[in-house]
C-alpha positions as CSV (number, residue, x, y, z in Angstrom):
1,X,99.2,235.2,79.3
2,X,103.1,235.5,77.9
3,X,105.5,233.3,79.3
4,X,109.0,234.2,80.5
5,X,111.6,232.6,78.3
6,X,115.0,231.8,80.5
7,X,118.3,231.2,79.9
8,X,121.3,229.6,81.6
9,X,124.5,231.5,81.6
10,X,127.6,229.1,82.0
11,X,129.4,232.0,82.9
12,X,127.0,233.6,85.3
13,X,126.2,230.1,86.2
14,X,122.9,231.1,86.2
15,X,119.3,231.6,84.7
16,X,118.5,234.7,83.9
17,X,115.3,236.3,81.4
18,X,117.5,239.3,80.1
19,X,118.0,238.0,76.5
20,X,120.6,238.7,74.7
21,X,121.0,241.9,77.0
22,X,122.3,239.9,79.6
23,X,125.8,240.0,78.1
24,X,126.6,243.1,78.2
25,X,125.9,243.7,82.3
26,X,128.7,244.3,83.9
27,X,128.3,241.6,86.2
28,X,128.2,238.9,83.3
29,X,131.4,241.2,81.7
30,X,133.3,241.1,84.9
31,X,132.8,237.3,85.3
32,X,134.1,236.4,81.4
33,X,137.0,238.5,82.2
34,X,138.1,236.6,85.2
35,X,137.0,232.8,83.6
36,X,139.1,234.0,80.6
37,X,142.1,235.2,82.4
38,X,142.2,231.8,84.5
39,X,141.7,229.9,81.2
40,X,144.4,232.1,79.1
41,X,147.1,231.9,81.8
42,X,147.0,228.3,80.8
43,X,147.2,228.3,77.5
44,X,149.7,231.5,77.7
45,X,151.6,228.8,79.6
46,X,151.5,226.1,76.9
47,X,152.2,228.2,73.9
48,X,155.6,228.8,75.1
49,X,156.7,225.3,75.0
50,X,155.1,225.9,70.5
51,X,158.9,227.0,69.7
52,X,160.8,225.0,72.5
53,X,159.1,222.0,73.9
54,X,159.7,219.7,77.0
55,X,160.0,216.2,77.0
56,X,161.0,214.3,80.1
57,X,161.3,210.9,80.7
58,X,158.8,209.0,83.0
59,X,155.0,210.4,83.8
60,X,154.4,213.9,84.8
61,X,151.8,214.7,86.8
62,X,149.3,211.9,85.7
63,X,145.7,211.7,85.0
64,X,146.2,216.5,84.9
65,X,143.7,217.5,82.8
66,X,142.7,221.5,82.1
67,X,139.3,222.0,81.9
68,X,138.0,224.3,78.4
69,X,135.4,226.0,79.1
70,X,134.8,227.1,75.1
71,X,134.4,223.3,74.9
72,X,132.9,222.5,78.2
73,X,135.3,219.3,78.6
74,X,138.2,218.0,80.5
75,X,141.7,218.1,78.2
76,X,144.3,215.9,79.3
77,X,147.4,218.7,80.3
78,X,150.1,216.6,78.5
79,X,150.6,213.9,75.8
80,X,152.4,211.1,77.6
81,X,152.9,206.9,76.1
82,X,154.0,205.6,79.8
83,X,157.5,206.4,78.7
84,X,157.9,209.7,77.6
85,X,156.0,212.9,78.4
86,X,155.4,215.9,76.4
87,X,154.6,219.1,78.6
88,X,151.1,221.1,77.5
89,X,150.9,218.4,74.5
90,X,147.4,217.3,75.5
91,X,146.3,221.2,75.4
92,X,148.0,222.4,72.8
93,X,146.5,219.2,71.0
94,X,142.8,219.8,71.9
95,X,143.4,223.4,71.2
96,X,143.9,223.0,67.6
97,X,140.9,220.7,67.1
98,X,138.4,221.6,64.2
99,X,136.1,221.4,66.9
100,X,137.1,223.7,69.2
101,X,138.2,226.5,66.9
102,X,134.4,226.2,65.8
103,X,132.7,226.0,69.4
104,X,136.0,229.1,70.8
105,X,133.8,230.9,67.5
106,X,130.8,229.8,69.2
107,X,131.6,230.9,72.8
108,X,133.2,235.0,71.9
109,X,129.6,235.0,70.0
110,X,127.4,233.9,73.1
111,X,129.1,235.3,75.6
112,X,129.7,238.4,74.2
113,X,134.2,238.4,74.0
114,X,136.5,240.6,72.4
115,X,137.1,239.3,69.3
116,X,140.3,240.8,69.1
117,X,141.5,238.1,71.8
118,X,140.0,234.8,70.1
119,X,142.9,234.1,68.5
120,X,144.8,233.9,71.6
121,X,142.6,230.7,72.5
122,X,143.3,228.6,69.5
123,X,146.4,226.8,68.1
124,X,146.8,227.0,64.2
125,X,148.1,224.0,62.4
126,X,151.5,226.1,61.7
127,X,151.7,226.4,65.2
128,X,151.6,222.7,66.4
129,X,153.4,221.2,63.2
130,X,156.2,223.4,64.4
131,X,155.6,222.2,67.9
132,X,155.5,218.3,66.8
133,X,158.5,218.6,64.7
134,X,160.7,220.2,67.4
135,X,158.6,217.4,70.0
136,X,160.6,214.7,67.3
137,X,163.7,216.4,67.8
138,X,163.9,216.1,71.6
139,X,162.5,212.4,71.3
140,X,165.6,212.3,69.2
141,X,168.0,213.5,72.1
142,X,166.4,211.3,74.7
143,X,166.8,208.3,72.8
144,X,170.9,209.3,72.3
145,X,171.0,209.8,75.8
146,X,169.4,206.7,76.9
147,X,171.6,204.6,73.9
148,X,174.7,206.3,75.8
149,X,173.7,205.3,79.1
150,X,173.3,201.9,78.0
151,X,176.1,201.7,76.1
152,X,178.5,203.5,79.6
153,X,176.8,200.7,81.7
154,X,177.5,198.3,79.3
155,X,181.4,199.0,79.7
156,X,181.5,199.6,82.8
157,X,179.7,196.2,83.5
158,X,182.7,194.6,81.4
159,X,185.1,196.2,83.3
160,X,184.3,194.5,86.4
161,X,184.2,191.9,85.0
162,X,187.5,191.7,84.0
163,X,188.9,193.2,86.9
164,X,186.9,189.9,88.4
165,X,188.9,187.6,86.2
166,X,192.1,189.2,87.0
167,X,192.0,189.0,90.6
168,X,191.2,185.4,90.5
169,X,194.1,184.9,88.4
170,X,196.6,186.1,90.8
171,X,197.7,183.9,93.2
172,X,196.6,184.0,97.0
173,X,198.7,186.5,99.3
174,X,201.5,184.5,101.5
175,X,200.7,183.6,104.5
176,X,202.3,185.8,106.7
177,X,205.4,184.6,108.6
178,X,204.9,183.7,112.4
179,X,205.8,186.5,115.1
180,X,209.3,186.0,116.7
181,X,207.1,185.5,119.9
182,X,206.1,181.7,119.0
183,X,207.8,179.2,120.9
184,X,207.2,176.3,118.9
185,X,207.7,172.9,121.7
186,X,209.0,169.5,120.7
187,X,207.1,166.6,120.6
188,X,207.6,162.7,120.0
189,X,205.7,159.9,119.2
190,X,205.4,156.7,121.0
191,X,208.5,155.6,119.4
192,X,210.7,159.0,120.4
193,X,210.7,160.2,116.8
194,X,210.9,164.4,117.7
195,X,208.8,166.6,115.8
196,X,209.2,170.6,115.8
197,X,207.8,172.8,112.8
198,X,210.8,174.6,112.7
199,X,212.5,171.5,111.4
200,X,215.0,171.8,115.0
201,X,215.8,171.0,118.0
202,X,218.7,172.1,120.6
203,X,220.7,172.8,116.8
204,X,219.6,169.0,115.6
205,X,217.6,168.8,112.4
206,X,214.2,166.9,113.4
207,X,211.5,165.9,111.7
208,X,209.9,169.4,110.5
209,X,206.0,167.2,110.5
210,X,202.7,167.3,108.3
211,X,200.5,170.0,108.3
212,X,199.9,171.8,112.1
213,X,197.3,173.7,113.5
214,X,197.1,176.5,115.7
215,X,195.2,175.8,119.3
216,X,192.4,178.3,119.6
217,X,193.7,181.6,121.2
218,X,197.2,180.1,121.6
219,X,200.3,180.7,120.2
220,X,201.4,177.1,120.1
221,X,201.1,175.0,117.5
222,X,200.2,171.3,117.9
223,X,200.3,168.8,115.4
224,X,198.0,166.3,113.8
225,X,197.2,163.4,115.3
226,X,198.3,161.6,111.8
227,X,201.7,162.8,113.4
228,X,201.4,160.1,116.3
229,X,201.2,157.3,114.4
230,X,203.8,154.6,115.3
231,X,206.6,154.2,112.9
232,X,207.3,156.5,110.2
233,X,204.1,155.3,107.4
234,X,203.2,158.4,105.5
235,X,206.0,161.1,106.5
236,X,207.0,163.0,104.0
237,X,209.9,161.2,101.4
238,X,213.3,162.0,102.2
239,X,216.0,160.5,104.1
240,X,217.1,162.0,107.5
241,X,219.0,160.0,110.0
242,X,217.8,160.2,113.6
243,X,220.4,159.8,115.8
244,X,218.2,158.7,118.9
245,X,218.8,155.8,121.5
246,X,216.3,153.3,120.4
247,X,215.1,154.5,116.9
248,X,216.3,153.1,114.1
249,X,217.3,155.7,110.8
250,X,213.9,155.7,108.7
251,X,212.8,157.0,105.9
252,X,210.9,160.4,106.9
């Protein structure tokens, strides 16, 4: 009694007991035609970056792998250190592997391709030297770019900080005169001494005081209690004579 022999057809994705006949059905033809269009649009994609690659800084799309089905394996999509990334490197790289120029052979043979289109699925070392020099180039760029950067945020760092330095050189803005509204009162201490900030009273000069304050929302200003001290201890040097019944001239 003979036994059937099957075989598995991983583009089919089934068993079948044709033999080698089994490639040339239409079904299994129209099958290889669509997995290879899918497949080549991707590597159509890649080879265009051979002559004029991307690089771009940061991760692109991480963890993309493309999925060969001549070497029935996952490829990562793009060559990338955490830094950098290089668009289609991780294809392009697996693509001109020993190993899968010698399983692409294997595949057009089992599966019954063109041969005419194998070389359309593999990357010759010409190809991706060209590819890795002009990679180096753009690496190249990147890192002028990113010296530039640094160099512009450098400056402009030292910039502000001089313009820091300079402003705290100048000196504080005046304080600005008081409105013409202020009515500034006279006051005396126990002794009669008169005070006023403006230095005057009714056309007398008067003792001008220390430093004042201004009551909270008021427009008058009231002195310091230092200013009520009896006598004329710790007034400003000077000699004014206070021409008032009782008080003897002092030095104010």
């Amino acid at each position: 009694m003979s036994t059937v022999e099957y075989s598995y057809c991983a583009v089919c994705r089934r068993n079948h007991d044709d033999g080698r006949k089994h490639i040339f059905t239409s079904k299994h033809r129209s099958k290889l035609s669509e997995l290879l269009k899918k497949f080549g649009s991707k590597i159509l994609a890649a080879r265009k970056l051979i002559d004029k690659p991307v690089v771009i800084e940061g991760e692109l799309e991480p963890g993309a792998t493309v999925w060969c089905y001549c070497c029935d394996t996952e490829v990562n999509k793009h060559v990338c250190d955490g830094l950098l990334t290089v668009e289609w490197g991780g294809l392009l790289e697996h693509l001109t592997s020993r190993g899968h120029h010698k399983k692409a052979r294997h595949y057009w043979w089992k599966h019954g391709a063109d041969t005419g289109e194998l070389q359309s699925f593999v990357v010759f070392d010409a190809e991706y030297i060209t590819f890795k020099t002009k990679v180096a180039d753009e690496v190249g760029l990147i890192e002028q770019r990113r010296e530039q950067r640094l160099q512009e945020a450098a400056q402009a760092l030292r910039v502000k900080e001089e313009t820091q330095k300079e402003v705290s050189r100048e000196p504080p803005p005046a304080a600005a005169a008081p409105s013409a509204h202020v009515i500034y009162v006279t006051v005396s201490n126990k002794l009669g001494v008169l005070q006023n900030p403006t230095g005057w009273h009714e056309d007398q000069r008067v003792w001008g005081g220390g430093i004042v304050k201004l009551k909270h929302n008021s427009d008058q200003l009231l002195v310091w209690e230092i200013d009520h001290i009896e006598g004329c201890a710790g007034a400003p040097s000077g000699r004014i004579e206070v021409q008032w019944k009782g008080v003897e001239p002092c030095d104010l």
